[in-house]
Every structure is written in structure tokens, then in C-alpha cells.
N, C-alpha and C positions, 0 to 999 in steps of 0.2 A: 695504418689508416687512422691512429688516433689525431691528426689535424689534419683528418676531414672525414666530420663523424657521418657527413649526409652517406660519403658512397659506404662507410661501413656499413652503418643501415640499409641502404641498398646492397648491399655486397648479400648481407642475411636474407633480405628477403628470396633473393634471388635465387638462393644455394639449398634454401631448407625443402628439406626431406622429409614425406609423413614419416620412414623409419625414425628422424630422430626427435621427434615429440613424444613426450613419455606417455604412456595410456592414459592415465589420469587427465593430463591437458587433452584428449582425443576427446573423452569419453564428457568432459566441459564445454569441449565445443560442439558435441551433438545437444548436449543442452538447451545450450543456447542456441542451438539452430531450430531447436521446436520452439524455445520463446519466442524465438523473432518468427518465426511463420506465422503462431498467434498474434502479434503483435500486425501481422500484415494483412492478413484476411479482416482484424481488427476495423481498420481504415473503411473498408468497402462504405460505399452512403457518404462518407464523410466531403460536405462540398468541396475544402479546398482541393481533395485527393483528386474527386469526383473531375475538377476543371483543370489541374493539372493530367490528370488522364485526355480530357476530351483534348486537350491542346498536345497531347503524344499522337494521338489517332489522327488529328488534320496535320499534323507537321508530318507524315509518313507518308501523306497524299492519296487522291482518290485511289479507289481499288485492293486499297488496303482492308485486307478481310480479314474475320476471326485467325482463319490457319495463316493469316500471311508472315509466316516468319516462323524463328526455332523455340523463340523465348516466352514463358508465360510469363502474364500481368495476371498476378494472382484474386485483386479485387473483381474480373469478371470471368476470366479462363479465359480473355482473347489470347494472339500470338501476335509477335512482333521482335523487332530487331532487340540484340542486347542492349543499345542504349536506351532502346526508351520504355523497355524492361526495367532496366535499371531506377528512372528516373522516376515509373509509378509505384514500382514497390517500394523505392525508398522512402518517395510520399506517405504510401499508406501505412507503414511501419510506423511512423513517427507520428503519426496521428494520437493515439489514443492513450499515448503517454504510460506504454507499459515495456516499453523495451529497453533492455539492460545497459547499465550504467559501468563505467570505470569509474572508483572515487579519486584517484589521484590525479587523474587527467582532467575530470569529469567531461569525458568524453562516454557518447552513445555509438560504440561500434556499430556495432550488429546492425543497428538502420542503414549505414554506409556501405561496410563491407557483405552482409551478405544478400541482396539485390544484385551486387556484380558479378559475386561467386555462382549463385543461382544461375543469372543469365547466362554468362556465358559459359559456365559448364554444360548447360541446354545446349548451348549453339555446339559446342566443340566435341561433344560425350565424351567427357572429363569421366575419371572414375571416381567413387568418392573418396579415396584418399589422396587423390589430386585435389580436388574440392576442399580438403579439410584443412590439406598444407594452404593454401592458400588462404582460405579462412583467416588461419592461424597468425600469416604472415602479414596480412591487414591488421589484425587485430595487435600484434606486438608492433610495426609501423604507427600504426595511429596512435596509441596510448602514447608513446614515447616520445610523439610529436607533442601529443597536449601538455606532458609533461615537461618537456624542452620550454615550450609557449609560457608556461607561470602563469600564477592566479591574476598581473596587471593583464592578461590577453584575456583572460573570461568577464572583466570587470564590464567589457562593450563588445567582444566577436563571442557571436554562438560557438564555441570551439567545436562540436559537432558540423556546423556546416565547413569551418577551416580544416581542422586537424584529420577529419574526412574525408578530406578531397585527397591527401595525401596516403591515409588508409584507402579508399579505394582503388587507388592506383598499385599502390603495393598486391593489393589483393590481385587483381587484375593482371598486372605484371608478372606477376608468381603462377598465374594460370596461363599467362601465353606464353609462359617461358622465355621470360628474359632474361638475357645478361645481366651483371650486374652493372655496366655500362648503359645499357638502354635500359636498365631499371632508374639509374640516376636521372636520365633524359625523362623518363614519366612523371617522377619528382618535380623535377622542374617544371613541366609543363602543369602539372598536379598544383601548385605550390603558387603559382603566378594566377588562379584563378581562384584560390580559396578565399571565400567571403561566406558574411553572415553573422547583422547586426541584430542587439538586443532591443533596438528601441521598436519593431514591431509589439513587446508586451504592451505599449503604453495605448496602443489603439487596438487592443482586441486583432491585430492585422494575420495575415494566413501566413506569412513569412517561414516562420518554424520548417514545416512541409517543403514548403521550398527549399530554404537551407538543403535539407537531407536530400533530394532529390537530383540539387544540381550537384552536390560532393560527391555522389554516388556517379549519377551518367558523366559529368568532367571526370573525374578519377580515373574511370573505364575510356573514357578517350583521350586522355592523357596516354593509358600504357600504351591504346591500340596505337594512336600515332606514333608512341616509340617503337613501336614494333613494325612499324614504315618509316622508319630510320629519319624521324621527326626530331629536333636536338632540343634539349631544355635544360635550362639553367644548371649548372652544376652545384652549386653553394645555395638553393632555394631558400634554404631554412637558417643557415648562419653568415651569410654572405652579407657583406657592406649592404646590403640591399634586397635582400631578402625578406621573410617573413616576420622574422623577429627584430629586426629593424625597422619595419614599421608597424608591426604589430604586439610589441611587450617590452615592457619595462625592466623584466629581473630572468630572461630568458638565460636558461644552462645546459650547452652544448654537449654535458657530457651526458645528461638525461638520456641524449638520444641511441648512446649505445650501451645504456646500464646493463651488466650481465646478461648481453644477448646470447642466447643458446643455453644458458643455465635460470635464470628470472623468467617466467611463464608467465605473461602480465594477465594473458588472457583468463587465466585462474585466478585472478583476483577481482574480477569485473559480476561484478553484484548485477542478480534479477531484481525487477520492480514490482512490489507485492500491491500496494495504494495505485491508482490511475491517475497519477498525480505527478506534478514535477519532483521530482528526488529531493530536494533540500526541503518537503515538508516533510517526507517519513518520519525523519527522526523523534522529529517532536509528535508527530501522531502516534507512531509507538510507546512513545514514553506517556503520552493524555491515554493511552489503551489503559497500560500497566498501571496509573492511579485511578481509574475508572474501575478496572477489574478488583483491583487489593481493595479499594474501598468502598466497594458495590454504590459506585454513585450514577446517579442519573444525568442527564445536561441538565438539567434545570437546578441541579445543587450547586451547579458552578458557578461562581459572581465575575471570575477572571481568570485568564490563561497568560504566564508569561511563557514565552519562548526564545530559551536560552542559545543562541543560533548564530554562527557563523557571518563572516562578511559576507562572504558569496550569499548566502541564503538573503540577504537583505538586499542586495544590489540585485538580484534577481527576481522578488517576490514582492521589493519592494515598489513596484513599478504599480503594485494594482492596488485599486483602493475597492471600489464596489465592481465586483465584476461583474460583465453585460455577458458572456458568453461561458456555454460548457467549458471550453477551451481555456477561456481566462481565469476561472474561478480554478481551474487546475493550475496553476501560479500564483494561487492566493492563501495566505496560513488560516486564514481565521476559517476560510468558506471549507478547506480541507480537514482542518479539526471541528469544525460545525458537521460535518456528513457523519467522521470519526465518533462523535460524542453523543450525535441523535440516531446513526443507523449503525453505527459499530464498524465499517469499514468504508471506503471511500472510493468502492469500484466505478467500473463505467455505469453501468444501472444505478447507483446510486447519486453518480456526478449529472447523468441527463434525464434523471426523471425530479432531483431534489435539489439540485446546487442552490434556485431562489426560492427553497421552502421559505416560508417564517421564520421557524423554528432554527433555521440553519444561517438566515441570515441576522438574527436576533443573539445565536450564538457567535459569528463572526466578530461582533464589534464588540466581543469582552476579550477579545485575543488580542494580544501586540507582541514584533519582537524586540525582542532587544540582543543588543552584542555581549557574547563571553567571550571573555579572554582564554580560557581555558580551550573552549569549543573550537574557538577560533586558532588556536594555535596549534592542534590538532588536524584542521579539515590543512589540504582535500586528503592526505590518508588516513584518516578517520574521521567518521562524521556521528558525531556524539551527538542523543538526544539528551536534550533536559526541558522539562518543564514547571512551572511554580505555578499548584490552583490555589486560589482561593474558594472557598465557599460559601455560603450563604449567613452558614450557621457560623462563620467567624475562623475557621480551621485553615490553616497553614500547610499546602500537603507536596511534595518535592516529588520527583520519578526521576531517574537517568536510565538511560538505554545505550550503551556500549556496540552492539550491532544491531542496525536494524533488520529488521525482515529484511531477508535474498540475500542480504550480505555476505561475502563467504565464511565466517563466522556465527552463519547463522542464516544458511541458505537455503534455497526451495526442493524441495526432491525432487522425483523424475512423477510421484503419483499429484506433487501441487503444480507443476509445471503444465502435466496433461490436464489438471480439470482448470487452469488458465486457460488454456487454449479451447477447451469447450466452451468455454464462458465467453471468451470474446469472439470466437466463432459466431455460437447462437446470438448477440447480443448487433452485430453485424449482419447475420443469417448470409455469410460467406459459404458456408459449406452447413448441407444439413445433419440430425445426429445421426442416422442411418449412416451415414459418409466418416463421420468422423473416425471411430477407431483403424481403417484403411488408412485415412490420411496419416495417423500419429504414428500407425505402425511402417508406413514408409519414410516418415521424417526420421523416426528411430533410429533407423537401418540405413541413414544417409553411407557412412562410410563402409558400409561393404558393397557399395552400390560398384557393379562393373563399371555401369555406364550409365550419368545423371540422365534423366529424364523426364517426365510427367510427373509432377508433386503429385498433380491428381489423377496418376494413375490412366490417362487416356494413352491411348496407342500411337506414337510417333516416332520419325525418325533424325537424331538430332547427328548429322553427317556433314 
């Protein structure tokens, strides 16, 4: 199958076994199944989630009640169908800008893939090691997509809303048990509908949300339609006319089946420590690390450069003074202004300060600029550097080789749970009475018989 790496890739997703993922990758992706839950309950309040939700609840039609259906929408505890299960939780995941990244893809799995895994393990009562394989199998689908796709595909498509749609299908496909034939037919149809452009940053627009939402519910009905023997493209992704021909410039077909079965990408897909878009960490880490060595205050600083990648500039460089919470998280200066005046740059600190003074005073001493170093490096490594100056005249450098979450330098399971309280309470999704139930059944996803109520309410998912 090496000339024709789509159905290899389908062939994997199709065939994998929770026995054959090693514990270590299992015990990664329970991880990351409580980040992303955090990351979802996160969203709750937030408008664009907020009207994407209300437009799930009228598109289901009158009569449609809390229990109408198998699947939770975790921002209120209604019920409803896996699709549009899918479509709110991907929303609300993707909202608050703390869900985990792959750096070589820089693809955001976990908003795509598990929304679909969720629902429809709810509708089918999947066990959780059905649940996990599938997890699993989005997440190694997807990376390997955005990797295929090359950095000319992220320069203008959100690869999270593309390379998504493709992971959700995989994910999906792997839980409804498909072939690897009707796995290929979800690709295709996966593959034909993947979009999501960057130029929403330039208007503060809700797009983002969207992206994740439609990747996630298309994805899941890409496989269900294969799974009613619905046909799609064979060659999605390398075909005369495919994805990569219209969408990238330096695209490599053999990405897509790098050491499947042995390569664990999903173990290499970094948590989000900052509430922020991922190509500012670096340099916020590395302005921490000259902050802390040289007990400085923001006010000692006269200037921030920030040694940073292309993608960081093609993506960051879209904003100048931000108008919203939302936008100033795709902005370097307003991220290391929170960084330098409140010490970290969470959501409490993004929507109660983003247009302090003091923060936005610090902004306009920050610029980035391109390393060639940095730059030839990313997306598999994404090195911070920074250059302060100071007031007093001092010259002072930082590098940071992994950032916060990174897997070189990742979150435990005790930073992982007080994330999830934090953006819980911060949301007020779930109250603290509630909370150690909830984390202790996310925990325990994969011994789960049979998926069911995250929050623990009595149903039957048949």
C-alpha cells in the first residue's frame, strides 16, 4: 500500500486494537481526555459557543428537550444527537485556548477528536477501551494529515479546522467499526469538506469555534455516512485533486504513513500551560525565566524582542491593538504584558486585564522578529528566545528549549486536575462540591464498561 498511503492510513485506523497501544500511550490519552473535558466546560458563557449551541437546539427542532437524545453538550448537561454533541463540544473546547497542541502538525486534536469519541461512545455504550482506540486512532490520523499538509497549508487554512475533519472521521470510523474500505470512503467524504481560514484574526471574528465544531460534527458524519455505504473520494489527500493540491505547496505523502504502529504521535502532542495561542508560550517562558534570574519587575523592561518563527508571525502577526479577550490571545506583546505584570497569562488573567494600562503600555515595547535558528527548528521544536533590554541600559537573553506541557517538559496528572478546576470555576460549569466526582470519572475513562454520564446522571446509552 506504499502508492496509496490514504488507504494505509485507513487500513490503521481501521484495524487498531486498544491491546496494541502501549500503556504509556493509554495512560497519555487519559490525560488528555481530562485536559480536553477542562478545556470544554471551559467554553460554557462564551457567546460564539453560546450561538453556536442555540443554533444546535433549533436545527434539532421543536420538542427537542433536555433528555432528547443519548449524547451530552457538556456546556449545559442537555441531550441530543451525536452530531450536534459533537458540533458544541468542539465549540466549547476550542474556546478558551487551552487545549492541547501537536507541534509538528500544529494541529489541536483533542477539540476535534474527542467531542466525537465522547458522543458517540454515549449513543453506542462503547467501552472505554473502545473509546481510547479510537481516541487514539483520530489522533495518529490527524497529526499525520497536518504533517502531510506542510507549513505552506498553515500559512492561510486553520489546519485544525482541515486536518480535523479528517481526524474526526478517523476517530468516528474506528468507533463504528469500519472497514478499512469504508474507512477510506469517510476520508473522502472527511477530506471534501475540510475548511478554515485565517483571516477571521484580522476582525476579532468567532470563526476559530466554528472551524473546530464543523471538523468535529462533518468528520462524525463523514464515517456515519460510510457506514450507509455512502462512497468518497479514494485519493482525498494525494489525489490530482485533492487536498494537497489545492491546499499546500511542499506537501509529503510519505508523512502520512510515518512508522504507523510503532511512532505514537499522540505522545508527543504537548498540553497548554498560558490561555493563549501556542506560538506565544515560548517566548513567555523564556520573558518568565529572565524575569525570575533577574528579579525584575515590568517596569524595568524598556524592550522585548521575540526571536520567533514564521508561523508565529503569520499567525500573530495579524493583530495590532486588540479589541477582544479572544484577540489579545493572538497577540505577543498583550501575552507577555499579562506574563510580565501578573506572572501568568490564564483566563482570569486574560478577561479581567488583557486592556489594563499597564499591560497595554507593556505591549508596545514588544516586537517579533524572525530567527533563522527558531525558524528552522519549528514545527518540531518550538524554541523560545527572548532579548530584554532594560532601563538601566542591561543587555539580558533567555532561551527555552521546551516549553511548559511540552512533552519534554510536561504537565502532571496533579497540574492537569487544578487546570481543570480552574477553568471549571472560571466558567462555573460544574461546581467544587462536583468537581473531584467529575475528575475521578474522567480518570477511570478506560476501565469504563460502558461510556456514559461524564456527570455521573443515570442513563441508558442503548
Amino acid at each position: 500500500m506504499n502508492d496509496h498511503p490514504s488507504l494505509a492510513l485507513a487500513t490503521f485506523a481501521a484495524n487498531l486494537q486498544y491491546d496494541a497501544i502501549p500503556p504509556a500511550v493509554v495512560e497519555r490519552t487519559v490525560n488528555l481526555y481530562v485536559d480536553w473535558f477542562a478545556s470544554a466546560l471551559g467554553g460554557k458563557g462564551a457567546r460564539p459557543v453560546e450561538t453556536i449551541a442555540q443554533f444546535a437546539r433549533a436545527a434539532r427542532g421543536a420538542g427537542a428537550g433536555a433528555a432528547d437524545g443519548p449524547c451530552e453538550v457538556l456546556i449545559d448537561r442537555t441531550r441530543t444527537t451525536p452530531y450536534f454533541a459533537a458540533m458544541v463540544n468542539g465549540a466549547s473546547s476550542h474556546f478558551v485556548e487551552q487545549d492541547d497542541v501537536h507541534n509538528g502538525s500544529v494541529l489541536h486534536p483533542a477539540t476535534v477528536v474527542f467531542p466525537v469519541v465522547l458522543a458517540l461512545a454515549q449513543a453506542t455504550g462503547a467501552s472505554g477501551k473502545e473509546f481510547i482506540a479510537a481516541v487514539v486512532a483520530g489522533y495518529e490520523v490527524g497529526i499525520r494529515v497536518g504533517e502531510f499538509l506542510g507549513r505552506s497549508h498553515y500559512r492561510v487554512f486553520h489546519t485544525t479546522g482541515t486536518a480535523g475533519t479528517l481526524a474526526a472521521a478517523a476517530a468516528a470510523g474506528r468507533l463504528l467499526k469500519l472497514d478499512p474500505n469504508r474507512m477510506l470512503d469517510a476520508f473522502g467524504s472527511a477530506g471534501t469538506q475540510a475548511s478554515g481560514l485565517w483571516e477571521f484574526l484580522r476582525d476579532a471574528a468567532d470563526s476559530k469555534q466554528l472551524h473546530t465544531a464543523m471538523a468535529a460534527a462533518n468528520g462524525l458524519m463523514a464515517a456515519q455516512l460510510a457506514a450507509a455505504g455512502f462512497r468518497g473520494a479514494q485519493r482525498i489527500l494525494e489525489g490530482a485533486q485533492g487536498m494537497a493540491a489545492g491546499m499546500s505547496s511542499d506537501a509529503d505523502p510519505a508523512r502520512l504513513v510515518d512508522r504507523l504502529g510503532t511512532r505514537w504521535a499522540i505522545h508527543e502532542t504537548s498540553f497548554k500551560y498560558h490561555a493563549s495561542c501556542r506560538h506565544t508560550h515560548p517566548a513567555a517562558d523564556a520573558l518568565l525565566a529572565v524575569i525570575g534570574q533577574e528579579k525584575l519587575a515590568a517596569t524595568d523592561i524598556a524592550s522585548v524582542v521575540t526571536h520567533v518563527h514564521q508561523g508565529a508571525i503569520d499567525v500573530l502577526g495579524s493583530v495590532d491593538v486588540p479589541r477582544t479577550v479572544h484577540q489579545a490571545k493572538f497577540d505577543m506583546g498583550s501575552v507577555l504584558g499579562l506574563v510580565a505584570t501578573r506572572g501568568y497569562a490564564g483566563v482570569e488573567e486574560f478577561e479581567r486585564d488583557f486592556a489594563a494600562p499597564e499591560v497595554a503600555d507593556f505591549r508596545a515595547r514588544v516586537r517579533m522578529e524572525l530567527d533563522d535558528e527558531v525558524d528552522r527548528a519549528y514545527p518540531q521544536r518550538w524554541i523560545g528566545k527572548v532579548s530584554v533590554t532594560t532601563h538601566d541600559g542591561r543587555e539580558l537573553h533567555a532561551r527555552v528549549e521546551d516549553p511548559k506541557g511540552d512533552p519534554g517538559n510536561t504537565l502532571s496528572r496533579d497540574e492537569i486536575a487544578g487546570k481543570f478546576v480552574r477553568l471549571a470555576t472560571f466558567s462555573q460549569a460544574a461546581s467544587a462540591a462536583e468537581m473531584p466526582a467529575l475528575l475521578g470519572r474522567a480518570w477511570g475513562i478506560a476501565q469504563s464498561v460502558k461510556v456514559g454520564s461524564v456527570f455521573g446522571e443515570s442513563a441508558s446509552y442503548v
